[in-house]
N, CA, C, O and CB atoms as a CASP TS submission, in Angstrom:
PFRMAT TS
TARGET T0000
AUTHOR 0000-0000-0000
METHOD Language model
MODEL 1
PARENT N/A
ATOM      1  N   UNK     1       0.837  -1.177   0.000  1.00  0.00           N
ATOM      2  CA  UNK     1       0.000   0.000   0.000  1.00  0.00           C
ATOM      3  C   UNK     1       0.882   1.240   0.000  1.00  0.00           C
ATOM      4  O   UNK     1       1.910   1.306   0.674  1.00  0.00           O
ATOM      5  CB  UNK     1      -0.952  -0.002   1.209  1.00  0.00           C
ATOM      6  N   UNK     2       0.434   2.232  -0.792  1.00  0.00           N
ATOM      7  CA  UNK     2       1.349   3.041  -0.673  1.00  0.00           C
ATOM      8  C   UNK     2       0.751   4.436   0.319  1.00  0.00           C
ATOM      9  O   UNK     2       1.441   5.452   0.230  1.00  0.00           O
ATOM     10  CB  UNK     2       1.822   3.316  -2.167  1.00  0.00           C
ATOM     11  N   UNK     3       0.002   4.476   0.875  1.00  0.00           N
ATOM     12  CA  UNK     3      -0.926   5.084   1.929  1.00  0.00           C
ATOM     13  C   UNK     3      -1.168   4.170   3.396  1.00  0.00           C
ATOM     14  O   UNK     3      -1.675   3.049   3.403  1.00  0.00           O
ATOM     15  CB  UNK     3      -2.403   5.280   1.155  1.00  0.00           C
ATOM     16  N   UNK     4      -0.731   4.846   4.522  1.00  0.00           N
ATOM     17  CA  UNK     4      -1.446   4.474   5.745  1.00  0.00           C
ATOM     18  C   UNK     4      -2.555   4.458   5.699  1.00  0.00           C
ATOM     19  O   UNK     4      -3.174   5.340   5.105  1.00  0.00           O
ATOM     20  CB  UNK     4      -1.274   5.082   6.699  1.00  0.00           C
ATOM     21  N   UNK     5      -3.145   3.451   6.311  1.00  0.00           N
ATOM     22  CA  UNK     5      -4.820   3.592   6.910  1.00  0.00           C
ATOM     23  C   UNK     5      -5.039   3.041   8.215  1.00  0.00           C
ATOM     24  O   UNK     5      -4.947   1.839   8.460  1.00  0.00           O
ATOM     25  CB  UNK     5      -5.953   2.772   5.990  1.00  0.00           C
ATOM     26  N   UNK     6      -5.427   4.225   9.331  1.00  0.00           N
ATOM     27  CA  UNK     6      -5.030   4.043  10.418  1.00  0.00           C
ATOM     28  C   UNK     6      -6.614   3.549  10.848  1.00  0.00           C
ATOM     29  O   UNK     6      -7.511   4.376  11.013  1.00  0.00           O
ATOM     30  CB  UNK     6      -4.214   5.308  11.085  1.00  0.00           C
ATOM     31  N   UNK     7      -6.831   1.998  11.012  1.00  0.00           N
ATOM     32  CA  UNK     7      -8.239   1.594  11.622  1.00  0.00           C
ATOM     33  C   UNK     7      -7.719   0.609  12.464  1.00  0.00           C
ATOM     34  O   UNK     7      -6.796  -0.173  12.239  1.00  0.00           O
ATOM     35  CB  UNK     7      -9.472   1.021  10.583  1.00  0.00           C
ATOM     36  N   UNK     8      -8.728   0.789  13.909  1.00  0.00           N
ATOM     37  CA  UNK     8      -8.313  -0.470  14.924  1.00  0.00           C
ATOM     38  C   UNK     8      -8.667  -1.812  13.698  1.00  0.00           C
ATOM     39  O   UNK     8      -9.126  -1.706  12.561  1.00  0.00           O
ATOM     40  CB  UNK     8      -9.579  -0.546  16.747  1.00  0.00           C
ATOM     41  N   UNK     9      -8.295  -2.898  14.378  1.00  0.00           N
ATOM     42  CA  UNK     9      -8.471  -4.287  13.809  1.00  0.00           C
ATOM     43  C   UNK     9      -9.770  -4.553  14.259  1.00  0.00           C
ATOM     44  O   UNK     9     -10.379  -5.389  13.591  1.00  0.00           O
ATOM     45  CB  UNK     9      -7.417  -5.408  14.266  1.00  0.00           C
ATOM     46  N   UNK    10     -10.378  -4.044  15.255  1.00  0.00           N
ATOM     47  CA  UNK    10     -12.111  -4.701  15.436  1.00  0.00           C
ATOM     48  C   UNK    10     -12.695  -4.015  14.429  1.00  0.00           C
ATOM     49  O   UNK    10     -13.641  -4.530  13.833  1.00  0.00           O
ATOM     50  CB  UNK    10     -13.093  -4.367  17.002  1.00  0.00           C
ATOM     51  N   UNK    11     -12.279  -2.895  14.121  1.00  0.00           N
ATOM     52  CA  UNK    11     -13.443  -2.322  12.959  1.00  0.00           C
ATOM     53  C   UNK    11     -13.270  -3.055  12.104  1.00  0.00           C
ATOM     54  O   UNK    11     -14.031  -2.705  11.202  1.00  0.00           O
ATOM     55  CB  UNK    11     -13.416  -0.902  12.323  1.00  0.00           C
ATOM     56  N   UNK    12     -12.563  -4.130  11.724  1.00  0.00           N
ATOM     57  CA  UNK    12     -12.175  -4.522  10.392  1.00  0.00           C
ATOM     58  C   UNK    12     -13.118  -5.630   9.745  1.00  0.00           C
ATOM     59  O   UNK    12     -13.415  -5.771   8.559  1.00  0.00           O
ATOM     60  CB  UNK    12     -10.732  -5.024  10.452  1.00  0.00           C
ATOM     61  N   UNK    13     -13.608  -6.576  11.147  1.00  0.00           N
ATOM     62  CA  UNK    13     -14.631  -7.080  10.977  1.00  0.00           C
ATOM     63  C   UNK    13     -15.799  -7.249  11.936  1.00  0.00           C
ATOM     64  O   UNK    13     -15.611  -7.164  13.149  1.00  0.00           O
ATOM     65  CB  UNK    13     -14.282  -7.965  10.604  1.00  0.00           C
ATOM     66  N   UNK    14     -17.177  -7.519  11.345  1.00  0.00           N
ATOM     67  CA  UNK    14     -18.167  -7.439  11.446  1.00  0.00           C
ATOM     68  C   UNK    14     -18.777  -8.898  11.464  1.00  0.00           C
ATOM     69  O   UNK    14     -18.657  -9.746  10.579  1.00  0.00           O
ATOM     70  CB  UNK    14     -18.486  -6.578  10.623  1.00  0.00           C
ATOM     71  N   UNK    15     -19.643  -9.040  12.989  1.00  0.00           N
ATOM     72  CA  UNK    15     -20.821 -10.279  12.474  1.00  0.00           C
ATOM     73  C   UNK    15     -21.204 -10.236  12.195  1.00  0.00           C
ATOM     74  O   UNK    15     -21.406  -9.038  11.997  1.00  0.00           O
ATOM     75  CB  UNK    15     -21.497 -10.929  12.638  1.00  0.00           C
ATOM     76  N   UNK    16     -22.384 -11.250  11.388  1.00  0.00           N
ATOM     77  CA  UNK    16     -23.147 -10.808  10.104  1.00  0.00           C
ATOM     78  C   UNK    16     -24.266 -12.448  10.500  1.00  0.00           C
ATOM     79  O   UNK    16     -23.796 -13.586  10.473  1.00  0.00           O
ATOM     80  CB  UNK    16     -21.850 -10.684   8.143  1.00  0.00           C
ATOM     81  N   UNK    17     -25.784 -12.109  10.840  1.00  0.00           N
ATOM     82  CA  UNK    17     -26.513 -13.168  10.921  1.00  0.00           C
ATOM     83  C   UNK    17     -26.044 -14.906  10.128  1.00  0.00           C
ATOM     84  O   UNK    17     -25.839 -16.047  10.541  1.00  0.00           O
ATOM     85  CB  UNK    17     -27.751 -12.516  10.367  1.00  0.00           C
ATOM     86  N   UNK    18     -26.058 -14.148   8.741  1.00  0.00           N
ATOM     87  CA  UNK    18     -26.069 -15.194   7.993  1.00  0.00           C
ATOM     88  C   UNK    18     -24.153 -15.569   7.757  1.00  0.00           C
ATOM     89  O   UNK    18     -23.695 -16.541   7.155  1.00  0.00           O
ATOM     90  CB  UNK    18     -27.092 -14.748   6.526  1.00  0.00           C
ATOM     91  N   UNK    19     -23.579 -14.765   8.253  1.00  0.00           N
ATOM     92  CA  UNK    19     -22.100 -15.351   7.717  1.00  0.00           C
ATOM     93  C   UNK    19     -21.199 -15.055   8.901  1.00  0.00           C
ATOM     94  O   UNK    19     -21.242 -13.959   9.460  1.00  0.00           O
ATOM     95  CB  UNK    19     -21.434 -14.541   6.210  1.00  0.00           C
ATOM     96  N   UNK    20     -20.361 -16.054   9.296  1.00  0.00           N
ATOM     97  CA  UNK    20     -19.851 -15.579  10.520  1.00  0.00           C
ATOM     98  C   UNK    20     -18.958 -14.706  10.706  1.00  0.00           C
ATOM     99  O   UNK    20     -19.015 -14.127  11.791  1.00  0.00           O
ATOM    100  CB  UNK    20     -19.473 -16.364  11.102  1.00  0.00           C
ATOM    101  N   UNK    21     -18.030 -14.375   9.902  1.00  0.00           N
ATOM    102  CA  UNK    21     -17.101 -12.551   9.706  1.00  0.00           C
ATOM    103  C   UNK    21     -17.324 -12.604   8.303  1.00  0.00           C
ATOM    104  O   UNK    21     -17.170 -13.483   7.455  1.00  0.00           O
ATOM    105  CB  UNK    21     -14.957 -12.271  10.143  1.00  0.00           C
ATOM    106  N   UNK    22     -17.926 -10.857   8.274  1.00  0.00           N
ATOM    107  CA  UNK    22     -17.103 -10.121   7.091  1.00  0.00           C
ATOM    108  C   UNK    22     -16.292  -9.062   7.365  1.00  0.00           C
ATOM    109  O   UNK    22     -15.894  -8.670   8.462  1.00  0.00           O
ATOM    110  CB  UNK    22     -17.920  -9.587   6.110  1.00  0.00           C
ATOM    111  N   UNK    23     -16.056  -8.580   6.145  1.00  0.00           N
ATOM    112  CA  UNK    23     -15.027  -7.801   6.081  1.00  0.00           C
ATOM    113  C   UNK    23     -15.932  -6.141   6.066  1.00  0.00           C
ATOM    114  O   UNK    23     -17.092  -5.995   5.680  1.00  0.00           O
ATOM    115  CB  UNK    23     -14.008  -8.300   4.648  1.00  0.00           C
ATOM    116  N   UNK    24     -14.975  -4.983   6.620  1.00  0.00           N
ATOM    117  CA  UNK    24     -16.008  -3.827   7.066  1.00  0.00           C
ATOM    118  C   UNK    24     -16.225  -3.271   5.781  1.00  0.00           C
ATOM    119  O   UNK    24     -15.191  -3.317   5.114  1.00  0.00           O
ATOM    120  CB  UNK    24     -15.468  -2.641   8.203  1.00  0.00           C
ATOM    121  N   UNK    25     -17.246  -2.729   5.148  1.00  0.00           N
ATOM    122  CA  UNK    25     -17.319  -2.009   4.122  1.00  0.00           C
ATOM    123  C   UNK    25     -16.286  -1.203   3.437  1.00  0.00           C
ATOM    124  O   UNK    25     -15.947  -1.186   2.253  1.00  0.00           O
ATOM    125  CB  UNK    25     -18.113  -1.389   4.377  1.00  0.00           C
ATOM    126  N   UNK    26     -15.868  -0.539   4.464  1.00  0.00           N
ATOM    127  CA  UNK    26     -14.680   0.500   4.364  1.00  0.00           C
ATOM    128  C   UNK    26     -13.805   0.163   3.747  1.00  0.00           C
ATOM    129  O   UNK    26     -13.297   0.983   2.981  1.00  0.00           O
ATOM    130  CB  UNK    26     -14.086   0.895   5.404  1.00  0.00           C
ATOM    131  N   UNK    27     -13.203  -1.363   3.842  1.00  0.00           N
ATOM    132  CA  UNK    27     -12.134  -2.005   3.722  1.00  0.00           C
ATOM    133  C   UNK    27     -12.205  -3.084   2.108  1.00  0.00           C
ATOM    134  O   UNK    27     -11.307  -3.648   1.484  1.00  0.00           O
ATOM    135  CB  UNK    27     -12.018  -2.797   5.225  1.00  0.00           C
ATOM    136  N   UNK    28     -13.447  -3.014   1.922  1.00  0.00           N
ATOM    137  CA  UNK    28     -13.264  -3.983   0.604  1.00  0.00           C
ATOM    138  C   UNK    28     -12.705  -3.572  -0.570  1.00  0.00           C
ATOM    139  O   UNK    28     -12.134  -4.358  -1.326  1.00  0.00           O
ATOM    140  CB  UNK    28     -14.440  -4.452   0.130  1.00  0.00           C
ATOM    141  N   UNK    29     -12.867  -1.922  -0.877  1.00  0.00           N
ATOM    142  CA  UNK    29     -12.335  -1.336  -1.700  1.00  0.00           C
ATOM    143  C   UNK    29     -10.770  -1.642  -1.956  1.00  0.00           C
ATOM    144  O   UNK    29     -10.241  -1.189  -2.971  1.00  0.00           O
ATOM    145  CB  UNK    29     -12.644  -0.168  -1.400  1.00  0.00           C
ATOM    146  N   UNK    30      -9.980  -2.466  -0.967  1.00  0.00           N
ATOM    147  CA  UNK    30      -8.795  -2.880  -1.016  1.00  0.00           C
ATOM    148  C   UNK    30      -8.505  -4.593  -1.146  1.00  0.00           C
ATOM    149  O   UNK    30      -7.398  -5.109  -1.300  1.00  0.00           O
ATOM    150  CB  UNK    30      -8.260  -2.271   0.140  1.00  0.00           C
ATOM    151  N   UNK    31      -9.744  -5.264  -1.044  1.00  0.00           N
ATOM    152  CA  UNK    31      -9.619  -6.792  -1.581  1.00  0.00           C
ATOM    153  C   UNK    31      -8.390  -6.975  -2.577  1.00  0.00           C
ATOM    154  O   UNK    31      -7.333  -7.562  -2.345  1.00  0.00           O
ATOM    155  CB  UNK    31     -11.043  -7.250  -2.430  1.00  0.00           C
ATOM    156  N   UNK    32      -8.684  -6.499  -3.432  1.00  0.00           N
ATOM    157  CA  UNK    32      -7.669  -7.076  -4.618  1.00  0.00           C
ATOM    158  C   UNK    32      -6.220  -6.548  -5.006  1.00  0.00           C
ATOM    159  O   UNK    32      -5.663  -6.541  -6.104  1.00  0.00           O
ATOM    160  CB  UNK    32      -8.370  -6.919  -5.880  1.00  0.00           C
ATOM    161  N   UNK    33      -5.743  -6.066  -3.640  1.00  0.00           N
ATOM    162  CA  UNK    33      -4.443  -5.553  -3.342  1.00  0.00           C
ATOM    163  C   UNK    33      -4.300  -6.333  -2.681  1.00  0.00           C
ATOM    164  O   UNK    33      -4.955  -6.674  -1.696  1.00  0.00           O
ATOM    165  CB  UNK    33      -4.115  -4.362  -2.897  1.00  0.00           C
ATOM    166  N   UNK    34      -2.872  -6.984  -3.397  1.00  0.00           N
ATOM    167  CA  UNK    34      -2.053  -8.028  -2.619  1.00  0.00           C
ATOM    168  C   UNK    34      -1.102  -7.773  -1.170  1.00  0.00           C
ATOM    169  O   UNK    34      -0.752  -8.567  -0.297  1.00  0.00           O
ATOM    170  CB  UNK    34      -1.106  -8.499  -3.660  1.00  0.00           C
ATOM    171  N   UNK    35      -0.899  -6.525  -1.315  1.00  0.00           N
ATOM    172  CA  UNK    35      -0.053  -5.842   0.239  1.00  0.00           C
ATOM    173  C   UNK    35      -1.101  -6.297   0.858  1.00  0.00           C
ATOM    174  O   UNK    35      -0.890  -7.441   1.259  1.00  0.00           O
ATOM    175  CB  UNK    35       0.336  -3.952   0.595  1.00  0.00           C
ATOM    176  N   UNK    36      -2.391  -5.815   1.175  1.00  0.00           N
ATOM    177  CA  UNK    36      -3.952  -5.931   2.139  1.00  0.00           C
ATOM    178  C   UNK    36      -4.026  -7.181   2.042  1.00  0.00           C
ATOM    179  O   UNK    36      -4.067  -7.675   3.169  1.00  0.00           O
ATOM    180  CB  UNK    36      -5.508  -5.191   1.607  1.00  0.00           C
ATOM    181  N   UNK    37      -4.073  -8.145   1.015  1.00  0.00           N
ATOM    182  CA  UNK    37      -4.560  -9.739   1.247  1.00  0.00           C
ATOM    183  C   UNK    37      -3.924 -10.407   2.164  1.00  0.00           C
ATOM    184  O   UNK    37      -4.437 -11.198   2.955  1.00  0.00           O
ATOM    185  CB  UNK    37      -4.419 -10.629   0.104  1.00  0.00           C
ATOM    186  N   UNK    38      -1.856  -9.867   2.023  1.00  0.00           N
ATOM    187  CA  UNK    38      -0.996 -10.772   2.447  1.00  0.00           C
ATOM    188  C   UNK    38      -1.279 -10.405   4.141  1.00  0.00           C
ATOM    189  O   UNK    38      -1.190 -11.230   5.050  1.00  0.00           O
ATOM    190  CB  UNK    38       0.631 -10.566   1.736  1.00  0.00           C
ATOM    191  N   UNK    39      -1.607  -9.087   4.280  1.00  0.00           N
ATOM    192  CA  UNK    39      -1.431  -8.365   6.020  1.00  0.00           C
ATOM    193  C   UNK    39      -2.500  -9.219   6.256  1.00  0.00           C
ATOM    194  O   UNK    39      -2.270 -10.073   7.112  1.00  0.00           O
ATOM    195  CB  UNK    39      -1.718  -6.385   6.519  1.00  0.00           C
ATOM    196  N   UNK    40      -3.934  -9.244   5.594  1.00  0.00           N
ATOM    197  CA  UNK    40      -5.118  -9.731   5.971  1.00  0.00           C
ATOM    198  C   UNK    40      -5.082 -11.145   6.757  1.00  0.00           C
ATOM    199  O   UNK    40      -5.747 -11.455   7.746  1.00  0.00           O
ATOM    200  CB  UNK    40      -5.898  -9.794   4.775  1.00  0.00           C
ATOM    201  N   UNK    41      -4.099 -11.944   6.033  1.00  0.00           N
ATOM    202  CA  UNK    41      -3.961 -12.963   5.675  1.00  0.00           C
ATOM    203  C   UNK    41      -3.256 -13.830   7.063  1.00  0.00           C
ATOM    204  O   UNK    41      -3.696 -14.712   7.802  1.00  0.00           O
ATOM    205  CB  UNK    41      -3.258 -12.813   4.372  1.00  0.00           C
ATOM    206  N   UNK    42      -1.800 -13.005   6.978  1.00  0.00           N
ATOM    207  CA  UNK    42      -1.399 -12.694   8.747  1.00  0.00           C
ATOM    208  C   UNK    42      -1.962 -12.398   9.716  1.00  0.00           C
ATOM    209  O   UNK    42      -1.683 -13.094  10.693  1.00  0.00           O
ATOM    210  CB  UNK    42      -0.738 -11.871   9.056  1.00  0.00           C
ATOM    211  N   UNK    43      -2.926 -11.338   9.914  1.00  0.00           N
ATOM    212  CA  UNK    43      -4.153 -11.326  11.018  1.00  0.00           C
ATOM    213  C   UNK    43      -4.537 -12.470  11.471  1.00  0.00           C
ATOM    214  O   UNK    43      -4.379 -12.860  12.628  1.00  0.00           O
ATOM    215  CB  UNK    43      -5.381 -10.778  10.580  1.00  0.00           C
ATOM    216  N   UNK    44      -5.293 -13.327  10.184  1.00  0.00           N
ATOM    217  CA  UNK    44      -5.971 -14.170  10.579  1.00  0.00           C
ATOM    218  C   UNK    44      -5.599 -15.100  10.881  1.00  0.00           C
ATOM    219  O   UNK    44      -6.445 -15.762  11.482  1.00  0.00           O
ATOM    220  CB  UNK    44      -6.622 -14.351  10.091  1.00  0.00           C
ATOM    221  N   UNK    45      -4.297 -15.743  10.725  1.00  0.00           N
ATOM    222  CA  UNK    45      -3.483 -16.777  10.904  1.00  0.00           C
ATOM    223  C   UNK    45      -3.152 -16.393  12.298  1.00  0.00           C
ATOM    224  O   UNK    45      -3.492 -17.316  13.038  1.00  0.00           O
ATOM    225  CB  UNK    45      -2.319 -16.945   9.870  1.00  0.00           C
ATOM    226  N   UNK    46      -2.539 -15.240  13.072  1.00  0.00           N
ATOM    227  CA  UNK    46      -2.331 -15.166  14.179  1.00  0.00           C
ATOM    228  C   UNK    46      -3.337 -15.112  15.102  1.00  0.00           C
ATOM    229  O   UNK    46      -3.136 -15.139  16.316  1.00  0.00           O
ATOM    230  CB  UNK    46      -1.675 -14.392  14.259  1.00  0.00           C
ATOM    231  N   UNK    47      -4.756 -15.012  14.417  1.00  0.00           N
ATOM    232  CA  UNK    47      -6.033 -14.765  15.815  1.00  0.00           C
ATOM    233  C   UNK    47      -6.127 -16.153  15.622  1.00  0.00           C
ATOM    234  O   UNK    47      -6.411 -16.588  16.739  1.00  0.00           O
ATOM    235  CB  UNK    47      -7.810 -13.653  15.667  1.00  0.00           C
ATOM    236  N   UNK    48      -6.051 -17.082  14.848  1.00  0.00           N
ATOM    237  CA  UNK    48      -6.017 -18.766  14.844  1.00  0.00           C
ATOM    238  C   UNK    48      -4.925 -18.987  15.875  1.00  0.00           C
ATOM    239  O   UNK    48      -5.000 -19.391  17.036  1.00  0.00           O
ATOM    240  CB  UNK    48      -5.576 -19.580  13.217  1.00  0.00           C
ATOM    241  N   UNK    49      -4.324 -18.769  15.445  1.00  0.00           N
ATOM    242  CA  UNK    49      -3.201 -19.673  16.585  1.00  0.00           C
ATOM    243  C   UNK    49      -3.316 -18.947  17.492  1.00  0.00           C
ATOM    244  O   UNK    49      -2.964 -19.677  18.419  1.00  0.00           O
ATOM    245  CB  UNK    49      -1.542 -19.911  16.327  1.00  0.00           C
ATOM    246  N   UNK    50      -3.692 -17.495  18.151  1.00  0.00           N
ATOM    247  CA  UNK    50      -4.050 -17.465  19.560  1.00  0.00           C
ATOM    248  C   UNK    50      -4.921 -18.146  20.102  1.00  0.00           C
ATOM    249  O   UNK    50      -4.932 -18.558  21.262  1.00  0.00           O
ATOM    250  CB  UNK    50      -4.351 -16.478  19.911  1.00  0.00           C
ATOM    251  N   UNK    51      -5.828 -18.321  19.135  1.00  0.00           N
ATOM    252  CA  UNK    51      -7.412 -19.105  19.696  1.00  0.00           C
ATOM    253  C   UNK    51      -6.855 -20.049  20.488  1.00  0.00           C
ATOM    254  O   UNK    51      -6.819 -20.014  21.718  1.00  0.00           O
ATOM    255  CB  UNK    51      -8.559 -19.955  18.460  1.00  0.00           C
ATOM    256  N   UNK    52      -6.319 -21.091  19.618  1.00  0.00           N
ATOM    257  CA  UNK    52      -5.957 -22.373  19.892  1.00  0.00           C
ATOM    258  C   UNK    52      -4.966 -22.545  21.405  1.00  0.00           C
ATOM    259  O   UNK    52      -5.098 -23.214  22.430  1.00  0.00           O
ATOM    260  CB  UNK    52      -5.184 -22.848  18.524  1.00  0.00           C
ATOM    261  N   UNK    53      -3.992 -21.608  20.931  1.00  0.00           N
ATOM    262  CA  UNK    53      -2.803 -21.569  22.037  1.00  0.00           C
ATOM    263  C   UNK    53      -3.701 -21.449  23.861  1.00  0.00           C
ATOM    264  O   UNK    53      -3.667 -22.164  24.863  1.00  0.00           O
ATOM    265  CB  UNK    53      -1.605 -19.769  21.576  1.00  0.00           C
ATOM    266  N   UNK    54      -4.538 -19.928  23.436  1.00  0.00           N
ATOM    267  CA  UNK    54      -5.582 -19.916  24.887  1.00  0.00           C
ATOM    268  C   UNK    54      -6.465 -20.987  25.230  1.00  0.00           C
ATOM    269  O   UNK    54      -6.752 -21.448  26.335  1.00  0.00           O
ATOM    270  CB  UNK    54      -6.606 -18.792  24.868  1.00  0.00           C
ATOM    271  N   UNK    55      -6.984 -21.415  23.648  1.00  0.00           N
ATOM    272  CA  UNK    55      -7.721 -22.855  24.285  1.00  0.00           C
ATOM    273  C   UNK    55      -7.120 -24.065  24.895  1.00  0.00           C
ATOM    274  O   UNK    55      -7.796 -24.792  25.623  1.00  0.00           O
ATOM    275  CB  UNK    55      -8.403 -23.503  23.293  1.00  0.00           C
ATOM    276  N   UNK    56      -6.049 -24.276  24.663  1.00  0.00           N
ATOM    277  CA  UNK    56      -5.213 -25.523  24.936  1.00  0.00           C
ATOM    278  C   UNK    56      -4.421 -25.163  26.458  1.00  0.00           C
ATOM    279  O   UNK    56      -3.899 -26.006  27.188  1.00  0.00           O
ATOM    280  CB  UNK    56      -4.004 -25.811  23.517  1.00  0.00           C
ATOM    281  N   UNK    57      -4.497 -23.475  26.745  1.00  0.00           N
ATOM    282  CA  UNK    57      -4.005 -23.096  27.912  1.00  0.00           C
ATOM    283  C   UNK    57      -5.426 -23.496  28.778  1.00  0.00           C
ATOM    284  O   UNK    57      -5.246 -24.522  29.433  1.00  0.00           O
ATOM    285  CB  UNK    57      -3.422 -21.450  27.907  1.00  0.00           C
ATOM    286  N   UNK    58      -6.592 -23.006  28.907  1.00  0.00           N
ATOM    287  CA  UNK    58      -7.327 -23.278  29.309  1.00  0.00           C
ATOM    288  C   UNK    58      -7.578 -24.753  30.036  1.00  0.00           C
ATOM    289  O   UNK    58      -7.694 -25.120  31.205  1.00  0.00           O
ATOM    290  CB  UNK    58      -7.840 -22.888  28.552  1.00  0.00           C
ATOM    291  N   UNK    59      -7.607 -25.594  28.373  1.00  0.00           N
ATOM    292  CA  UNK    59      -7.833 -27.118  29.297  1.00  0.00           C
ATOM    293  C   UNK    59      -6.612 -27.473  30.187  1.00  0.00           C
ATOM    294  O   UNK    59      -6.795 -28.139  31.206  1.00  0.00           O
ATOM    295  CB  UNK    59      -8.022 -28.565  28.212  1.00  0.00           C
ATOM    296  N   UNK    60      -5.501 -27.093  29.870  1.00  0.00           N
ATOM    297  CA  UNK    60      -4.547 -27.663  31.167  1.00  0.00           C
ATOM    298  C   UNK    60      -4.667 -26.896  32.390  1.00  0.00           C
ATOM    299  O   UNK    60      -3.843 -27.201  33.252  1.00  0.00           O
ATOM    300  CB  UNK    60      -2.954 -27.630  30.855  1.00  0.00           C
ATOM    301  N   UNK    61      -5.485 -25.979  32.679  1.00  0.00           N
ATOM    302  CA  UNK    61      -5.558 -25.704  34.074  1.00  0.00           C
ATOM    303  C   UNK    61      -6.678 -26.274  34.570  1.00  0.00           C
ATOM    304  O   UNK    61      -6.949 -26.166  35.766  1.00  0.00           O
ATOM    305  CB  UNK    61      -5.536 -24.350  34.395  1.00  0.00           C
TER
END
């Protein structure tokens, strides 16, 4: 990207009845930029493996 865009990460997504995350309106205009896919992409891979890491902390206590 060749512009900052300064948004917390909760704005980024949204629950949605019928779909369990989307993406915020604001933000789709940048889908098909590969800088945004690859960051996107990293987000989500790291809120996965926190999930997991806290869940697996959890059952051992």
């Amino acid at each position: 990207m060749t512009k900052t865009y300064k948004m917390p990460l909760l704005l980024a997504f949204y629950k949605d009845v019928n779909v369990n995350f989307c993406l915020n309106n604001d933000l789709v205009k940048f889908i098909k930029n590969p800088e945004f896919r690859a960051h996107f992409k990293d987000i989500i891979d790291y809120r996965t493996r926190r999930f997991y890491k806290e869940r697996l902390e959890k059952l051992e206590k």
